[in-house]
VMD Tcl script that draws the C-alpha trace (Angstrom):
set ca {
  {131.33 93.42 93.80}
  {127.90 93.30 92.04}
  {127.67 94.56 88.30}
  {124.54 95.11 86.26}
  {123.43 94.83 82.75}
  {120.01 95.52 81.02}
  {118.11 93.41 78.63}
  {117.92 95.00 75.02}
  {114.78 92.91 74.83}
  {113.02 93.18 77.91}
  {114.51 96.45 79.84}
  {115.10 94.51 82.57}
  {118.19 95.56 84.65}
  {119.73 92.05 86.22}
  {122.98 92.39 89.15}
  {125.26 89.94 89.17}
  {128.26 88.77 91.36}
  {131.57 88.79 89.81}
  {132.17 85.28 91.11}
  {129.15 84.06 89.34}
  {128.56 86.72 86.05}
  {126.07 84.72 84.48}
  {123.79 83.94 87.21}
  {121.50 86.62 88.00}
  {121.18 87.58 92.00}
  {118.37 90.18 91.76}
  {116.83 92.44 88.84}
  {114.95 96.08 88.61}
  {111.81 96.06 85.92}
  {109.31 98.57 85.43}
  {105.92 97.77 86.59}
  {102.48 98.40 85.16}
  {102.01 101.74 86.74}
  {104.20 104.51 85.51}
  {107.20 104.99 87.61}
  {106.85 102.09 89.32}
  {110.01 99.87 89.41}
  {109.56 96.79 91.10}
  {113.37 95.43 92.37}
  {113.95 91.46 93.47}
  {116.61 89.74 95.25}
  {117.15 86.26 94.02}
  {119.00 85.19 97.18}
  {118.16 82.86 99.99}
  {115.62 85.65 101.69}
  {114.21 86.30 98.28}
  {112.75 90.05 99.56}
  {111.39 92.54 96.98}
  {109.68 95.59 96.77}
  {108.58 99.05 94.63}
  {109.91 102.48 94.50}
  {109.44 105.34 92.06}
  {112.38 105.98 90.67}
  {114.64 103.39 89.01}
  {117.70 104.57 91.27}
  {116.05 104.48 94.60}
  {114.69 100.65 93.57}
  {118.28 99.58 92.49}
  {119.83 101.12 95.73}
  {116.82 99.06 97.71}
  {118.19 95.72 95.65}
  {121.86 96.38 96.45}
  {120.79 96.98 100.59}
  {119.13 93.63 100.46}
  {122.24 91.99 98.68}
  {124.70 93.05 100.83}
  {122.27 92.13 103.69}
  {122.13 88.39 102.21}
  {125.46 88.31 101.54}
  {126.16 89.95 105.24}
  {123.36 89.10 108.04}
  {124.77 91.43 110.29}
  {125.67 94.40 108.11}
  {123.57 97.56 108.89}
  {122.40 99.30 105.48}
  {124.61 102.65 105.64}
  {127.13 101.20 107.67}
  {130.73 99.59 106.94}
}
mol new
graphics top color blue
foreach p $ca { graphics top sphere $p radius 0.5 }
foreach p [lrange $ca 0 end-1] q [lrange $ca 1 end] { graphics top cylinder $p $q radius 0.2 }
display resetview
């Protein structure tokens, strides 16, 4: 299961594994453009990308998670 929290400081929204809660596997940040939210996946294939809208950017990180974490899982797919 992957949980999230968001930096007071910075406003950056970091997902973590329950196994490992204090070792960050991918974050959401705003970028320098208005609604621009730039997500990362810390894992091996360390993919990223930008959508406009904070949701659609975390839903992008948690596809390439459960990719990582499952090479042969199809996004929308059990």
């Amino acid at each position: 299961m992957i949980t999230k929290r968001r930096c007071p400081h910075t406003g950056v929204v970091n997902f973590y594994e329950n196994a490992e809660p204090l070792l960050a596997v991918g974050s959401v940040s705003t970028g320098t453009k208005p609604a621009h939210y730039i997500w990362r996946s810390y894992l091996e294939d360390r993919v990223a990308g930008v959508a406009g809208d904070i949701a659609i950017a975390e839903a992008h990180l948690r596809d390439a998670i459960a990719r990582a974490q499952h090479p042969h899982h199809v996004a929308g797919h059990p």
